[in-house]
VEXGUZA-332628 format. One line per field, with one value per atom (N, C-alpha, C, O): residue number from 1; residue in three letters; chain; atom name; z, x, y. Coordinates in nm, 2 decimals, padded with zeros to 4 digits. Layout:
VEXGUZA-332628
nr [NUM, ...] .
rest [ALA, ...] .
kette [A, ...] .
atom [CA, ...] .
pz [Z, ...] .
px [X, ...] .
py [Y, ...] .
***
This chain:
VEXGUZA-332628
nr [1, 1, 1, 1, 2, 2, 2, 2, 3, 3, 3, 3, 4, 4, 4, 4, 5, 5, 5, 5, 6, 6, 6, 6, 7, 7, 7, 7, 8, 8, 8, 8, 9, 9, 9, 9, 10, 10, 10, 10, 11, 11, 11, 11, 12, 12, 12, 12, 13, 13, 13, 13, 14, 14, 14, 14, 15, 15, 15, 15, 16, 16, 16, 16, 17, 17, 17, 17, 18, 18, 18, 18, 19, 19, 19, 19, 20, 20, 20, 20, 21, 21, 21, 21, 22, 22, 22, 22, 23, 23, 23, 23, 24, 24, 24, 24, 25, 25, 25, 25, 26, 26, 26, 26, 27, 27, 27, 27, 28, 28, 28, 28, 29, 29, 29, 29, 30, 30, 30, 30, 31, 31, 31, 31, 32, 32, 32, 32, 33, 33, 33, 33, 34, 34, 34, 34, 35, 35, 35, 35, 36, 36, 36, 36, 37, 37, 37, 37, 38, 38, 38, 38, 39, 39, 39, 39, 40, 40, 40, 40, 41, 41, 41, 41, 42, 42, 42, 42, 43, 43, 43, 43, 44, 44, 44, 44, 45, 45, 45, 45, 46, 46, 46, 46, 47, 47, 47, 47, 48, 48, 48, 48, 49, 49, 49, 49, 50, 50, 50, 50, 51, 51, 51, 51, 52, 52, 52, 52, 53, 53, 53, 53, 54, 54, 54, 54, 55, 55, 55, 55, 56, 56, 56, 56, 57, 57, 57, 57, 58, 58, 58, 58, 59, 59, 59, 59, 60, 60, 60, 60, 61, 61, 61, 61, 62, 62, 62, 62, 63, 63, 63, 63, 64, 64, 64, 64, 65, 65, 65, 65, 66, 66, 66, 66, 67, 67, 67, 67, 68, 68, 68, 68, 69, 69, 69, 69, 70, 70, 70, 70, 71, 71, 71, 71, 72, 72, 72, 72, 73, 73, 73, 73, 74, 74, 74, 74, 75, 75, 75, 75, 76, 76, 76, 76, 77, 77, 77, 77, 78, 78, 78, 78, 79, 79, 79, 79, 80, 80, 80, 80, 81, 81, 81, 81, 82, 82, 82, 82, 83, 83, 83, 83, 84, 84, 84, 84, 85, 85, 85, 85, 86, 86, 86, 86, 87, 87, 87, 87, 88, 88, 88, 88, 89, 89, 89, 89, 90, 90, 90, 90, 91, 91, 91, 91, 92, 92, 92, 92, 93, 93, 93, 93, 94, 94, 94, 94, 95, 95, 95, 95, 96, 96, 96, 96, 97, 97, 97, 97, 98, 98, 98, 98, 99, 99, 99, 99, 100, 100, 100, 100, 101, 101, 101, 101, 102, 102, 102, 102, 103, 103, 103, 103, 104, 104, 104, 104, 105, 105, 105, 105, 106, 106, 106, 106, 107, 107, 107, 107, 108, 108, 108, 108, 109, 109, 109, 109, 110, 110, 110, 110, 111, 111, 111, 111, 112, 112, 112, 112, 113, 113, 113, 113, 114, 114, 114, 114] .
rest [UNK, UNK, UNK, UNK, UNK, UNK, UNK, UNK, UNK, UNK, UNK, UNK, UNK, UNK, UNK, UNK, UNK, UNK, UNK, UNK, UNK, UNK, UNK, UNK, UNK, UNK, UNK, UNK, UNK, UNK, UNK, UNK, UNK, UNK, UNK, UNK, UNK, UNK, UNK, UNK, UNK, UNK, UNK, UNK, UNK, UNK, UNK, UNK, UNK, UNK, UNK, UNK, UNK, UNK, UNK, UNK, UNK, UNK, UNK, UNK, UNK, UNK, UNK, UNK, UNK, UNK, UNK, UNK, UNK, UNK, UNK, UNK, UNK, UNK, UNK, UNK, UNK, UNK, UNK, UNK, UNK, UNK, UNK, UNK, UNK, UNK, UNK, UNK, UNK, UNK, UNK, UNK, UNK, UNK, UNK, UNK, UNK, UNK, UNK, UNK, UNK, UNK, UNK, UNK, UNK, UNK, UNK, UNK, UNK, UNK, UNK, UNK, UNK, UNK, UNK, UNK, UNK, UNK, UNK, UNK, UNK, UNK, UNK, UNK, UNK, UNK, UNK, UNK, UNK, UNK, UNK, UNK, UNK, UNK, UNK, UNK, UNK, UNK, UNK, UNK, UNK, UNK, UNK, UNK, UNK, UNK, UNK, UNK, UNK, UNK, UNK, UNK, UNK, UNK, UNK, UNK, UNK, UNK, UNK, UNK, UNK, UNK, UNK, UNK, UNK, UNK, UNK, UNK, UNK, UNK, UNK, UNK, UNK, UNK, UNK, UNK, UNK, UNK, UNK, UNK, UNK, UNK, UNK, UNK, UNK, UNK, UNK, UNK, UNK, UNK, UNK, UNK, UNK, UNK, UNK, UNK, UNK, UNK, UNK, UNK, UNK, UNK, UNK, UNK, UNK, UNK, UNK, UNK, UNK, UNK, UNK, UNK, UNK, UNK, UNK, UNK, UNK, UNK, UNK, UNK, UNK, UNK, UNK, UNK, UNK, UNK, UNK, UNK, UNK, UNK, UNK, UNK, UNK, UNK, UNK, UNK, UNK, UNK, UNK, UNK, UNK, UNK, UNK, UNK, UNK, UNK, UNK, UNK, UNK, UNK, UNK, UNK, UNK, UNK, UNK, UNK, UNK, UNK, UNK, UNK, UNK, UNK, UNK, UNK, UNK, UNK, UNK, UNK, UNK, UNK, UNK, UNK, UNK, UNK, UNK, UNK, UNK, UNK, UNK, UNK, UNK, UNK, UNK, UNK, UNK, UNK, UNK, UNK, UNK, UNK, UNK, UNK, UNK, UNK, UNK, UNK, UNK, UNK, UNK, UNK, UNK, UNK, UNK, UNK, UNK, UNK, UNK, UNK, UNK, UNK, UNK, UNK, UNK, UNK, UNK, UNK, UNK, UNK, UNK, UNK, UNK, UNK, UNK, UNK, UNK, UNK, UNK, UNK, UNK, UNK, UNK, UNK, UNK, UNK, UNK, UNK, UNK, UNK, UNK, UNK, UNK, UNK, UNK, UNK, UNK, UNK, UNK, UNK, UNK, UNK, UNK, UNK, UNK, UNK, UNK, UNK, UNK, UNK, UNK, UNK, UNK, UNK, UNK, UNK, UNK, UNK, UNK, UNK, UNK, UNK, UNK, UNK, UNK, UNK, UNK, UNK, UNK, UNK, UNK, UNK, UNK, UNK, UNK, UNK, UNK, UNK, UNK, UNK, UNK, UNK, UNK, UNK, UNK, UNK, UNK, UNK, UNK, UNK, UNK, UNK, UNK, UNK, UNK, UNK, UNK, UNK, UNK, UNK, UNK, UNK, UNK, UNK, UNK, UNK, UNK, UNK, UNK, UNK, UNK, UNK, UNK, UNK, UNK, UNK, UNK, UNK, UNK, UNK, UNK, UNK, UNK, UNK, UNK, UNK, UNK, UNK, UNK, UNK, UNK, UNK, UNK, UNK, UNK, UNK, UNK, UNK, UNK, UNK, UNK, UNK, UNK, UNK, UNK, UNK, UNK, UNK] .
kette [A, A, A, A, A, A, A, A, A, A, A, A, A, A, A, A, A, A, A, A, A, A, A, A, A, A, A, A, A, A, A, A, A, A, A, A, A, A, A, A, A, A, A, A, A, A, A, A, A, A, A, A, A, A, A, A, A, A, A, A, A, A, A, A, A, A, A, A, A, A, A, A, A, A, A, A, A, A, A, A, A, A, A, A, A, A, A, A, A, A, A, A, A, A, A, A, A, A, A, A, A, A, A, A, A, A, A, A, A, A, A, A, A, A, A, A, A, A, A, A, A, A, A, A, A, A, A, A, A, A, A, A, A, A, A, A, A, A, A, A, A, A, A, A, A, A, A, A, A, A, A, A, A, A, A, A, A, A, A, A, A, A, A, A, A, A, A, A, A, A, A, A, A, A, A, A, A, A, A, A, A, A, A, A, A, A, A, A, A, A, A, A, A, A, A, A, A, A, A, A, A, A, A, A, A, A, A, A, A, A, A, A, A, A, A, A, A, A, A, A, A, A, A, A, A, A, A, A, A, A, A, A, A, A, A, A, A, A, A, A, A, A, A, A, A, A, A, A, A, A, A, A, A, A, A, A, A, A, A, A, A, A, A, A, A, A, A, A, A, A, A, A, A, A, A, A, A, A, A, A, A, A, A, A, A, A, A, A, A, A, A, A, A, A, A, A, A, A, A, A, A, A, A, A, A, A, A, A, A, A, A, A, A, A, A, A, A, A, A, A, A, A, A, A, A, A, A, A, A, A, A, A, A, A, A, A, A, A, A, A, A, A, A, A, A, A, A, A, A, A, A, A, A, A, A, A, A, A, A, A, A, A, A, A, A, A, A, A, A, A, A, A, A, A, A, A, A, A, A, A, A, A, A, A, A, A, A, A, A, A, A, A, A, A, A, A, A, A, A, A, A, A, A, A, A, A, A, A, A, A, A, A, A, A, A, A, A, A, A, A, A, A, A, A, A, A, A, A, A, A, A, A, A, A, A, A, A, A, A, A, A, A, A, A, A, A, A, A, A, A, A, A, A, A, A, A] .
atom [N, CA, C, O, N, CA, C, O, N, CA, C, O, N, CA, C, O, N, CA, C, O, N, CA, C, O, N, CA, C, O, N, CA, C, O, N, CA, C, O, N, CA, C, O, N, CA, C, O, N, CA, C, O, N, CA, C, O, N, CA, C, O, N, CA, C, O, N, CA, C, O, N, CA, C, O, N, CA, C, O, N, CA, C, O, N, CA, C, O, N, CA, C, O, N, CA, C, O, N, CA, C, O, N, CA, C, O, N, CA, C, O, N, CA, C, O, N, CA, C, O, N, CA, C, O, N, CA, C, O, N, CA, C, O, N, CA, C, O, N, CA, C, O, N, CA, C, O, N, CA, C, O, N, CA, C, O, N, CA, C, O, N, CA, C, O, N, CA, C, O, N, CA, C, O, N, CA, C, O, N, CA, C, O, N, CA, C, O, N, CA, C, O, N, CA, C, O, N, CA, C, O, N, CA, C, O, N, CA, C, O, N, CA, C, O, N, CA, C, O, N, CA, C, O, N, CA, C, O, N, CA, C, O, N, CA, C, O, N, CA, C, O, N, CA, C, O, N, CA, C, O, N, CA, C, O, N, CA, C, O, N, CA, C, O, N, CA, C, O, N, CA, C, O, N, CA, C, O, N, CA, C, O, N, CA, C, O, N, CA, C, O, N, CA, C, O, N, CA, C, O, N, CA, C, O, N, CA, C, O, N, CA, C, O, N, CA, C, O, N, CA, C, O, N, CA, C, O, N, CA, C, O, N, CA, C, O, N, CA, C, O, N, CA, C, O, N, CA, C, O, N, CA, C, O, N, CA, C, O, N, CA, C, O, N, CA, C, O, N, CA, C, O, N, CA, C, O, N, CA, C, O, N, CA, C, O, N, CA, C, O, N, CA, C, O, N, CA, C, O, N, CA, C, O, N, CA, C, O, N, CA, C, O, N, CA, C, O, N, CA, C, O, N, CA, C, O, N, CA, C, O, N, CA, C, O, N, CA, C, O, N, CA, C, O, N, CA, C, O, N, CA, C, O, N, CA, C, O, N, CA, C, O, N, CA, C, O, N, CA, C, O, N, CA, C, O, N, CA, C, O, N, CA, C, O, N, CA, C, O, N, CA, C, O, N, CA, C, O, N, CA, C, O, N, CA, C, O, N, CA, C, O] .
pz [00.95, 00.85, 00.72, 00.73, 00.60, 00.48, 00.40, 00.43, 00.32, 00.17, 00.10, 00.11, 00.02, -00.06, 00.00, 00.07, -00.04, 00.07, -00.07, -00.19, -00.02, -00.13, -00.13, -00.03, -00.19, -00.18, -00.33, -00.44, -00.27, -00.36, -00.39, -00.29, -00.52, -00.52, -00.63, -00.74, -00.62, -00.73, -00.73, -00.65, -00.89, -00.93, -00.96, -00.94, -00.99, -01.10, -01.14, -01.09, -01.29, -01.36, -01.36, -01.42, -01.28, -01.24, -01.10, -01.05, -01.01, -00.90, -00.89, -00.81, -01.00, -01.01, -01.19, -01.29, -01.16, -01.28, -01.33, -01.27, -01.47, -01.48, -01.60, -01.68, -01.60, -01.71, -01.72, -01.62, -01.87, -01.91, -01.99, -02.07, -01.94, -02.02, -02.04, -01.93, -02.15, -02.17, -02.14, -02.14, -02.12, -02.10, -02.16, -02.27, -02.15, -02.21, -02.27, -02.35, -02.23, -02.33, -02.23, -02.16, -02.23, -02.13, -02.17, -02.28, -02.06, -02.08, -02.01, -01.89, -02.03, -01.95, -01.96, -02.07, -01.84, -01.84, -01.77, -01.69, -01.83, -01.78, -01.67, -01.66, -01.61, -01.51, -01.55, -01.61, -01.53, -01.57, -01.39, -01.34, -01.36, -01.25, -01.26, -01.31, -01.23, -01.26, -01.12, -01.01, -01.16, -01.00, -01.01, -01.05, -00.97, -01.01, -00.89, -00.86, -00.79, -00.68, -00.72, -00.83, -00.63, -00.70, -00.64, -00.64, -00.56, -00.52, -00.55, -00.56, -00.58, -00.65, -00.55, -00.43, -00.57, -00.50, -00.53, -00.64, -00.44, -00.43, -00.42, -00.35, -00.48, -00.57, -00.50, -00.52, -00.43, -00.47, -00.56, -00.65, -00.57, -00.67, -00.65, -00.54, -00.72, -00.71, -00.74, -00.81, -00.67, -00.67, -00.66, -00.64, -00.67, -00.65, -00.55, -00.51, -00.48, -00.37, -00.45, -00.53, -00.43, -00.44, -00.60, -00.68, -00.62, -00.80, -00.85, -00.94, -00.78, -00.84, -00.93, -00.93, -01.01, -01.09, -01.19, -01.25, -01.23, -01.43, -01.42, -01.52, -01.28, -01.32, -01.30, -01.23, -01.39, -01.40, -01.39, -01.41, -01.36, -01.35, -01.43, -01.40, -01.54, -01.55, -01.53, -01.51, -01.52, -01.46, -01.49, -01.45, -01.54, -01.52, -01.44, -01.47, -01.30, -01.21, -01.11, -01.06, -01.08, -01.00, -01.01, -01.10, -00.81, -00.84, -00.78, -00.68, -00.85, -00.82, -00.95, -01.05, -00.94, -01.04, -00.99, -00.89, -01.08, -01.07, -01.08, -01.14, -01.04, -01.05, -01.20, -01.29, -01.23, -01.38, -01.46, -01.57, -01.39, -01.49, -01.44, -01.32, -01.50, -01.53, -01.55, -01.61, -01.51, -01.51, -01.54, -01.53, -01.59, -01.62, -01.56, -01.54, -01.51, -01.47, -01.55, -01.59, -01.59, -01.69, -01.63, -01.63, -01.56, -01.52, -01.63, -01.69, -01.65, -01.77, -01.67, -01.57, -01.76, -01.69, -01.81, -01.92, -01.80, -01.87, -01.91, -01.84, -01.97, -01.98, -01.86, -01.79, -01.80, -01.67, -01.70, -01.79, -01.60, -01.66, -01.62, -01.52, -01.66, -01.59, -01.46, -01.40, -01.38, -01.25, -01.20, -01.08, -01.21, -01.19, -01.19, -01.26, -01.08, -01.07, -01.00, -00.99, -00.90, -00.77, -00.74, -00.82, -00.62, -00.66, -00.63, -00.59, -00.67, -00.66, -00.60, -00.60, -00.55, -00.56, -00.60, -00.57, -00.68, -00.67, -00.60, -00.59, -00.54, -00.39, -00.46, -00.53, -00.45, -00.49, -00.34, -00.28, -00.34, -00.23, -00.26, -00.37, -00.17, -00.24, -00.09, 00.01, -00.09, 00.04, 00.01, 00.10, -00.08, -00.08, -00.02, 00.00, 00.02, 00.07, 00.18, 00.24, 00.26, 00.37, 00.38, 00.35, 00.43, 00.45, 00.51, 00.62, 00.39, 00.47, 00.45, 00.50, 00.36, 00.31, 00.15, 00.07, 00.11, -00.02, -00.08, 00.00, -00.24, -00.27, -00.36, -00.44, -00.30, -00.32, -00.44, -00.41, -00.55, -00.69, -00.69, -00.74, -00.64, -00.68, -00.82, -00.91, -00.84, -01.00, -01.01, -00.96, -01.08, -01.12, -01.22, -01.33, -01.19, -01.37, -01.36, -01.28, -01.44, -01.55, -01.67, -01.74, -01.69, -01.83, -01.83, -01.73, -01.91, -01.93, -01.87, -01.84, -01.87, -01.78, -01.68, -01.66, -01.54, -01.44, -01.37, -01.25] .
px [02.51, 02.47, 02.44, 02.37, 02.49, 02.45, 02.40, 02.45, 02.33, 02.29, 02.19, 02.18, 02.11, 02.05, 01.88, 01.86, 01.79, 01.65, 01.58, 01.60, 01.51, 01.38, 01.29, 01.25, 01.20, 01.07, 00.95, 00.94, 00.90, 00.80, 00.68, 00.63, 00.62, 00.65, 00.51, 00.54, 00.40, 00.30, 00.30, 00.30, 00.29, 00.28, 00.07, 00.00, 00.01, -00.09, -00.05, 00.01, -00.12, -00.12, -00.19, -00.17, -00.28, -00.30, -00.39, -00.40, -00.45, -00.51, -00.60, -00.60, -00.78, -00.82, -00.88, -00.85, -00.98, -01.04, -01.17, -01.28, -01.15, -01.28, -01.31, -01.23, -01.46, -01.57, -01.61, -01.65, -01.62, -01.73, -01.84, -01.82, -01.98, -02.09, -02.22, -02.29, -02.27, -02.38, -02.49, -02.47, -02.61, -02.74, -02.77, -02.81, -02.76, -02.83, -02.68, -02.67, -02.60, -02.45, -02.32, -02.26, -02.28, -02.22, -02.03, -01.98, -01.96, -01.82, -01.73, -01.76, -01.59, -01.52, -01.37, -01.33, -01.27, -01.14, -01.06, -01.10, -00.93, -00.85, -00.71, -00.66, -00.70, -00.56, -00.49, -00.55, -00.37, -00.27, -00.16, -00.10, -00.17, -00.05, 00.07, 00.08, 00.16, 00.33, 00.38, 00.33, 00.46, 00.52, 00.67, 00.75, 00.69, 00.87, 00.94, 01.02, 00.91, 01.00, 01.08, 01.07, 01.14, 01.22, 01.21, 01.30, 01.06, 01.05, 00.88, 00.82, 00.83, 00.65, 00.58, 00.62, 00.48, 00.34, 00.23, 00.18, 00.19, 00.05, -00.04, -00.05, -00.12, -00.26, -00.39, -00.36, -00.48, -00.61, -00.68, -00.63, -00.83, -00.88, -00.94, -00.98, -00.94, -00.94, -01.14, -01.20, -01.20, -01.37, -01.38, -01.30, -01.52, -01.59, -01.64, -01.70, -01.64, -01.72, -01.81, -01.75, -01.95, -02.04, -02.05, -02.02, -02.13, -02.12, -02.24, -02.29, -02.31, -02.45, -02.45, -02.34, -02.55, -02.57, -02.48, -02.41, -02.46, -02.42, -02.25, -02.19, -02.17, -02.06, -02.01, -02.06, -01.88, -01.84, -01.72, -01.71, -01.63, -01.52, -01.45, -01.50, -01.32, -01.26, -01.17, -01.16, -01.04, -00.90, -00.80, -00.82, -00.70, -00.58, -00.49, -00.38, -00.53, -00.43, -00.51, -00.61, -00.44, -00.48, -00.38, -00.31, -00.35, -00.20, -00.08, -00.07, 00.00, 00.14, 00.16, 00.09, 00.23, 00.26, 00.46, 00.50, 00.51, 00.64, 00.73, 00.68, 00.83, 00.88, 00.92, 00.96, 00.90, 00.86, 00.75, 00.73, 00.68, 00.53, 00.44, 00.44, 00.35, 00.19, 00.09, 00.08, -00.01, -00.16, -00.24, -00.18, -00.40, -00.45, -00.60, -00.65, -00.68, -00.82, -00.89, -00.87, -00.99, -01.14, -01.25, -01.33, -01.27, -01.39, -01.51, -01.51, -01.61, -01.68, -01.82, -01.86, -01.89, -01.98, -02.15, -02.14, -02.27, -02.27, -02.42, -02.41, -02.52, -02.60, -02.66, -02.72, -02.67, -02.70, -02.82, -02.82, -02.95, -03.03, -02.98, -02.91, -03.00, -02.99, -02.96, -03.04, -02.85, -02.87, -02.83, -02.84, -02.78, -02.80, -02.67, -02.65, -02.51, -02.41, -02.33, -02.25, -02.34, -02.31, -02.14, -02.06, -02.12, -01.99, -01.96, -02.04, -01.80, -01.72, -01.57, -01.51, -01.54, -01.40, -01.38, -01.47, -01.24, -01.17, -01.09, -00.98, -01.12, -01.03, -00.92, -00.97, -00.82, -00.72, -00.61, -00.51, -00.69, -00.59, -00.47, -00.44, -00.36, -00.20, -00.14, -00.20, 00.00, 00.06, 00.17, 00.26, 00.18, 00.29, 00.20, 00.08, 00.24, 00.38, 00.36, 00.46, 00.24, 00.29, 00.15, 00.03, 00.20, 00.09, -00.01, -00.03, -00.10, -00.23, -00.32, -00.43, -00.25, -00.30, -00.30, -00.22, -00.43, -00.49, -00.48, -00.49, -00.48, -00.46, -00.65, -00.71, -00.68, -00.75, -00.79, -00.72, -00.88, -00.85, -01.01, -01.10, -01.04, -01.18, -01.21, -01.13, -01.35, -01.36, -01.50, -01.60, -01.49, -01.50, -01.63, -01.62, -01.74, -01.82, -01.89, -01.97, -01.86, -01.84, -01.96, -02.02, -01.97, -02.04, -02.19, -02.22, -02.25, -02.41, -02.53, -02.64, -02.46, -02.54, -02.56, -02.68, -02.49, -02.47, -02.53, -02.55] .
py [-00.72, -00.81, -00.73, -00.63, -00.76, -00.71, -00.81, -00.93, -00.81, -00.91, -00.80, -00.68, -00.92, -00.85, -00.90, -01.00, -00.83, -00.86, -00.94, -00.91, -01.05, -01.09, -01.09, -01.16, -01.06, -01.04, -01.03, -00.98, -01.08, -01.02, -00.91, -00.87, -00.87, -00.69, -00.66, -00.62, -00.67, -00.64, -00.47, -00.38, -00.47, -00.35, -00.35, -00.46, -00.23, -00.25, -00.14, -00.05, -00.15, -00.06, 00.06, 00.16, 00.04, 00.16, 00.18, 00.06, 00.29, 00.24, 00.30, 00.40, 00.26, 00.28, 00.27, 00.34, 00.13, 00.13, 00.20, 00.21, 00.25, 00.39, 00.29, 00.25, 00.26, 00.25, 00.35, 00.42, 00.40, 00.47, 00.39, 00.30, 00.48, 00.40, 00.44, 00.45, 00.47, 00.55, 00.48, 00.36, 00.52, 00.46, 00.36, 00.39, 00.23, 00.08, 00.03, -00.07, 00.09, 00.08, 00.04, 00.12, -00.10, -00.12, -00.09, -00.05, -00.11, -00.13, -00.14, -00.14, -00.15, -00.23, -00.20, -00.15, -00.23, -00.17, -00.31, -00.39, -00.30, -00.38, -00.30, -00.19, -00.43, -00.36, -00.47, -00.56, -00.47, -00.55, -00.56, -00.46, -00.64, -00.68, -00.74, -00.86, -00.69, -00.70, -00.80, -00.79, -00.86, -00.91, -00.87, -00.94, -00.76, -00.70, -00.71, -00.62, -00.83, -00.87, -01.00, -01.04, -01.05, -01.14, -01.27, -01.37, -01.26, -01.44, -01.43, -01.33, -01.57, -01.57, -01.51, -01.52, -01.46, -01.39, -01.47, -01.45, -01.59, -01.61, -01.55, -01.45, -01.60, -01.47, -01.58, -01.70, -01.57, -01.60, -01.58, -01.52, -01.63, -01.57, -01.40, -01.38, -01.33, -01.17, -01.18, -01.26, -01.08, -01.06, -00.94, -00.85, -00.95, -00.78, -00.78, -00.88, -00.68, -00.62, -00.51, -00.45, -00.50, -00.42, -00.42, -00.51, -00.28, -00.29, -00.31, -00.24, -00.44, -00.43, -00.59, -00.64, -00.67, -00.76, -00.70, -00.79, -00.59, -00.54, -00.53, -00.49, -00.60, -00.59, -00.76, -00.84, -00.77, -00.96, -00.91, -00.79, -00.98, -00.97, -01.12, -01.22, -01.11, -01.24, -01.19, -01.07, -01.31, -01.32, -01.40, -01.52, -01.39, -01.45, -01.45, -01.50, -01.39, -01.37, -01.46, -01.41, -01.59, -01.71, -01.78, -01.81, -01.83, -01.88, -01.83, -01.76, -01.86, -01.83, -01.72, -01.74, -01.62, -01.53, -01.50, -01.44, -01.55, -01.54, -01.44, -01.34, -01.43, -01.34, -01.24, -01.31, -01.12, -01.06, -01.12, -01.09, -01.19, -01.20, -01.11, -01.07, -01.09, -01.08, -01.12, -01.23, -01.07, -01.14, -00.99, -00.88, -01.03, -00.92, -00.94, -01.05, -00.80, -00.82, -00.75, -00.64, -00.82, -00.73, -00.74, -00.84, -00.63, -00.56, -00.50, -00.39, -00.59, -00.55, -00.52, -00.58, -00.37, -00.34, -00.37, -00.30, -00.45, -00.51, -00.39, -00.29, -00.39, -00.31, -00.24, -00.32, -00.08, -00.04, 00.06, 00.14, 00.06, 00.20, 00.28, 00.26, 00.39, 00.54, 00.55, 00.49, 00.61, 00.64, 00.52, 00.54, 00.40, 00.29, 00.23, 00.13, 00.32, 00.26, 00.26, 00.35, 00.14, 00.14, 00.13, 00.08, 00.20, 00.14, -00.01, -00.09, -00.04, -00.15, -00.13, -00.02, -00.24, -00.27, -00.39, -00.47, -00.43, -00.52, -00.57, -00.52, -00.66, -00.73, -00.85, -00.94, -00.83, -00.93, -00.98, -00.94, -01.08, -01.17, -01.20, -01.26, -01.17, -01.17, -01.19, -01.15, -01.25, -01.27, -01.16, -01.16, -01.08, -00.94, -00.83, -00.86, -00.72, -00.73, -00.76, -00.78, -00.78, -00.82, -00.98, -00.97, -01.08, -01.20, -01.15, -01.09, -01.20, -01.15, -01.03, -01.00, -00.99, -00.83, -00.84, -00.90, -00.74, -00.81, -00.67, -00.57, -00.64, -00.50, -00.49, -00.55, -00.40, -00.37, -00.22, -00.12, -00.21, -00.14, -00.08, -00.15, 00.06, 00.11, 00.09, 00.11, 00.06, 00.05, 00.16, 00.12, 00.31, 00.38, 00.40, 00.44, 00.37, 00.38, 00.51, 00.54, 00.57, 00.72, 00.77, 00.68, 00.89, 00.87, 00.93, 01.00, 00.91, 00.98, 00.88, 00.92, 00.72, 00.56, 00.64, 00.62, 00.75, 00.68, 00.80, 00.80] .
***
């Protein structure tokens, strides 16, 4: 048998979100998700695991995300004291590449805050 295979295919832009953030001084990084397969990837909605109260997460990636589109995540970290930064992940429910398996994105906070 020969053809051509379809599927669908999330990129991120990167793997691994870094806030930097100085004492009482919050901040925040975006990732960007690609769908560069050639049939839609249902998205749930994407959360945080751990991190603490000082991190929010908003989203445009909910849904169906089509083939060559995008969606974006902002991970905002909001005022932290000293010493005071737990980790996180970003959990994004997706039926690529395989059903059932969700991509998951450590988020990183950095800096003189932490």
């Amino acid at each position: 048998l020969a053809g051509t295979a379809v599927s669908p295919s999330l990129k991120l832009s990167s793997d691994e979100l870094q806030i930097n953030t100085l004492a009482g001084v919050g901040g925040q990084a975006t990732l960007t998700i690609s769908n560069g397969g050639s049939l839609a990837v249902n998205m749930g909605d994407p959360y945080l695991i751990g991190g603490g109260t000082a991190l929010t997460l908003t989203t445009t990636c909910k849904g169906s995300l089509a083939p060559g589109a995008s969606c974006t995540l902002t991970v905002t970290n909001g005022v932290t004291p000293v010493g005071s930064c737990p980790p996180a992940v970003v959990d994004i429910p997706d039926d690529a590449p395989v059903p059932g398996s969700n991509q998951q994105v450590p988020v990183a906070l950095e800096g003189a805050g932490c």
